[in-house]
C-alpha positions in Angstrom: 96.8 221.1 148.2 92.8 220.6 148.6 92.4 223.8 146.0 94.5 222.4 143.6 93.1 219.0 143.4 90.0 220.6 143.0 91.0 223.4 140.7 92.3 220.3 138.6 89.3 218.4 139.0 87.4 221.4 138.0 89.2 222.3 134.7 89.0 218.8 133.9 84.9 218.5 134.1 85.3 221.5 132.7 87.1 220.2 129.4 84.7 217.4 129.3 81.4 219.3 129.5 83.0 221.6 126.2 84.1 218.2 124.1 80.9 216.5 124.8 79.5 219.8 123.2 81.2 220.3 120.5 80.2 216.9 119.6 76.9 217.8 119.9 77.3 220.3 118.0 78.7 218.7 115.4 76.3 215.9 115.2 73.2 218.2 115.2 74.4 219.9 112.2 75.4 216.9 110.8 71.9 216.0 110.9 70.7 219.6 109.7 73.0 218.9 106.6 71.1 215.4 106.1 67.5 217.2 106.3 68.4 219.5 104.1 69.9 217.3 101.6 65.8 215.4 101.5 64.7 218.7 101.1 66.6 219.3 98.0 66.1 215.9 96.8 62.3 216.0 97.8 61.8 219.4 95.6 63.8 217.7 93.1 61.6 214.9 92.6 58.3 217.7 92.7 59.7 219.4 89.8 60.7 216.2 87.9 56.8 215.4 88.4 56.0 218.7 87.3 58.2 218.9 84.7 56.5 214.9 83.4 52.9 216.6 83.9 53.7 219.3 81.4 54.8 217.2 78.8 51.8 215.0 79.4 49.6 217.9 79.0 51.2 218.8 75.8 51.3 216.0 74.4 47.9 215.0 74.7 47.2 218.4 73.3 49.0 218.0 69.9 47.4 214.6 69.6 44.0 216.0 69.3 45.0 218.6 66.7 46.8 215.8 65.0 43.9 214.2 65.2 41.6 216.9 64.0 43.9 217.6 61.2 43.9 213.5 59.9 39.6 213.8 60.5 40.2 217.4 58.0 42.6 215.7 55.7 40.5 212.6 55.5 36.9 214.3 54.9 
């Protein structure tokens, strides 16, 4: 009777030790999936930047020939 109380009481930790893992297990890759999900939105907002930079950059650029052009037409 003794060894199957604590056969019983063993398959029971047993079963609790493997469901407080698998929680764990899911919570740490929950929390993997929410990194991951700044990351993209982090690179996101880097190219975005980028992306605004550029367009800066060009812009400015045109507006000095345009520029040069209206001093050319002008003269």
């Amino acid at each position: 009777m003794k060894k199957l109380v604590s056969t019983l009481a063993l398959v029971m930790m047993s079963s609790l030790a493997f469901a407080q893992a698998g929680t764990a297990v899911k919570e740490a890759g929950k929390a993997t999936a929410e990194t991951a999900k700044r990351g993209v939105e982090e690179t996101k907002s880097v190219v975005t930047d980028a992306k605004a930079d550029v367009h800066k950059a060009k812009a400015k650029k045109h507006g000095k020939k345009a520029k040069a052009a209206a001093k050319e037409t002008v003269n």
